[in-house]
PAVEXTOR-285873 format. One line per 4 residues: their letters; for each residue x, y, z of C-alpha. Coordinates in Angstrom, 2 decimals. Layout:
N
A> X/Y/Z ~ ...
//
This chain:
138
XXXX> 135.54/40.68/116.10 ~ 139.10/40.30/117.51 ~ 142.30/41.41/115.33 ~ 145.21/39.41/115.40
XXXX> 147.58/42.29/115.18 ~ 145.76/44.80/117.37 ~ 147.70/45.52/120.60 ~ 144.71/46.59/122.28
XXXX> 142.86/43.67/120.97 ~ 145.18/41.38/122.77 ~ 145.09/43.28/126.03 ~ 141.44/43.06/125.94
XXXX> 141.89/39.35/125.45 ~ 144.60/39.10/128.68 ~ 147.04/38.27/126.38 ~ 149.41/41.17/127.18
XXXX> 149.20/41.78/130.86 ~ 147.86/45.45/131.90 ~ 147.06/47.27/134.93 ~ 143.54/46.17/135.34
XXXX> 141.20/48.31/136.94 ~ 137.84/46.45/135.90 ~ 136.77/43.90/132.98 ~ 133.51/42.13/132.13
XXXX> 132.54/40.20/129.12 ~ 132.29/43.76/126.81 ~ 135.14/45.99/127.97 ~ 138.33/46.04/130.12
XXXX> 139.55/49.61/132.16 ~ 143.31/49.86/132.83 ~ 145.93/52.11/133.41 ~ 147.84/53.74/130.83
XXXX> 150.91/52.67/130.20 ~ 152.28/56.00/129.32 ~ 150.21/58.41/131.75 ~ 149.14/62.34/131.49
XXXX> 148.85/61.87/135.45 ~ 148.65/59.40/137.73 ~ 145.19/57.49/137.36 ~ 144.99/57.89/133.61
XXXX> 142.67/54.73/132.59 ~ 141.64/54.01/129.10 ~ 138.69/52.18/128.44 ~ 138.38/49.53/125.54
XXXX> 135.36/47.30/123.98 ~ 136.88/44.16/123.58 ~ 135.45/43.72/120.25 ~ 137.41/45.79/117.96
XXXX> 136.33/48.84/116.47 ~ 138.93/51.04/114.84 ~ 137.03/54.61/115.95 ~ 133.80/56.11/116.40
XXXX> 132.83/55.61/113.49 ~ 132.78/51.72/113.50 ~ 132.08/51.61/116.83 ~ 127.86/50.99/117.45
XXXX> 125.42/52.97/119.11 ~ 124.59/49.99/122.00 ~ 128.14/49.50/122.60 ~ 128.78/52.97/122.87
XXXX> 126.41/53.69/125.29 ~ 127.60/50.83/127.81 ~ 131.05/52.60/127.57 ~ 129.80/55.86/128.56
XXXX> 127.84/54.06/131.43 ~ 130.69/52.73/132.61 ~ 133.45/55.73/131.93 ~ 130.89/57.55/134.51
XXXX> 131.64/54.78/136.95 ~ 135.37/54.76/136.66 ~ 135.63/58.84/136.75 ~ 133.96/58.99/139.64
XXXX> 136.10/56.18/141.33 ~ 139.54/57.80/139.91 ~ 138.25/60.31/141.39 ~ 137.59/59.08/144.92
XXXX> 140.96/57.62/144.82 ~ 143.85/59.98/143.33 ~ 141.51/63.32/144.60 ~ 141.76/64.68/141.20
XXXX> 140.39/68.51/140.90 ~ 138.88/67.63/137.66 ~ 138.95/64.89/134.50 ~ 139.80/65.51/130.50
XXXX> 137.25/62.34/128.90 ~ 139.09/62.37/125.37 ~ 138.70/60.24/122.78 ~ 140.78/60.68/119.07
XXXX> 139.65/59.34/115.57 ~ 142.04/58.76/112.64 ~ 145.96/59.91/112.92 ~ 145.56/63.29/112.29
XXXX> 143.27/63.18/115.23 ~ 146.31/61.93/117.33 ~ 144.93/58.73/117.69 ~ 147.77/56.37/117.87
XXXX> 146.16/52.88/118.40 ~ 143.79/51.96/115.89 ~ 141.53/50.34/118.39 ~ 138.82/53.07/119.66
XXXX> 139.60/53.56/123.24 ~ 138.19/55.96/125.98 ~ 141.22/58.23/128.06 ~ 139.93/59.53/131.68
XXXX> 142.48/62.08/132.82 ~ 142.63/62.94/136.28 ~ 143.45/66.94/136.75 ~ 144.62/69.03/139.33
XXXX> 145.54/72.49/138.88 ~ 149.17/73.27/137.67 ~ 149.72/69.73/136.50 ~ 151.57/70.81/132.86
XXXX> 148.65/68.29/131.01 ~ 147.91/70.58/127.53 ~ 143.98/69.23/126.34 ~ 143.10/72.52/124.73
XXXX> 142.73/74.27/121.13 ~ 142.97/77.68/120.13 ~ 139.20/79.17/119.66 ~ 138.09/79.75/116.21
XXXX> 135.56/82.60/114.84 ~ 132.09/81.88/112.90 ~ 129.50/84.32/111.83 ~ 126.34/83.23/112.94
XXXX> 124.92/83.00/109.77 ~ 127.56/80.20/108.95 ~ 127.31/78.26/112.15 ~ 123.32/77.84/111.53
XXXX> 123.93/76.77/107.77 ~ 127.03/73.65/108.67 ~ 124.33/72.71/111.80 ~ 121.29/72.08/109.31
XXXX> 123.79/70.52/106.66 ~ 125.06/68.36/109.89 ~ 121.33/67.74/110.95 ~ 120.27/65.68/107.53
XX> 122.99/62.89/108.48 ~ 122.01/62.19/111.45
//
């Protein structure tokens, strides 16, 4: 499925030009238009899914395939030190597009790029109770 008013959508289709670093008949790889650091590539499926938790499992695991692919070849190019793979569902999320989409970050040390969160506290107790809660869903 292909939205009409989806940005990302329409760059999957080649109807807004992008920075192309690979496309096949499922997803296109390009550069971000507004990067953490130079190399930052999202990855899209060109059918649209608005997050993870439209997106299915098949499709999902041809992404990941393929996001290992384009890391390592960032990589190989810019010489990154390291690489954030982040990926944000729903606004308070930060997503911003509502067309799930894949960010490789390149890093290097000292770059000023913030992917962190301040560590929370769980009693043990707690932590085994929300996993076997968790575990009947899936």
């Amino acid at each position: 499925m292909i939205k009409d008013d989806c940005i990302f959508c329409k760059i999957g289709k080649g109807e807004i030009p992008s920075a192309t670093i690979y496309e096949n008949s499922d997803f296109r790889v390009f550069l971000d238009v507004a990067p953490a650091n130079r190399g930052h590539a999202l990855i899209i499926p060109k059918d649209h899914a608005d997050n993870i938790f439209q997106l299915d499992g098949e499709t999902a695991g041809k992404l990941f395939s393929l996001a290992t692919v384009v890391a390592r070849a960032i990589k190989e190019e810019t010489g990154c030190e390291g690489m954030n793979i982040v990926q944000n569902n729903g606004a308070v999320a930060g997503q911003t597009v509502n067309h799930f989409h894949l960010h490789l970050i390149p890093r290097n040390e000292g770059d000023g790029v913030n992917v962190t969160w301040k560590p929370g506290e769980t009693e043990n107790n707690a932590q085994q109770e929300l996993a076997k809660a968790i575990r009947k869903h899936v």
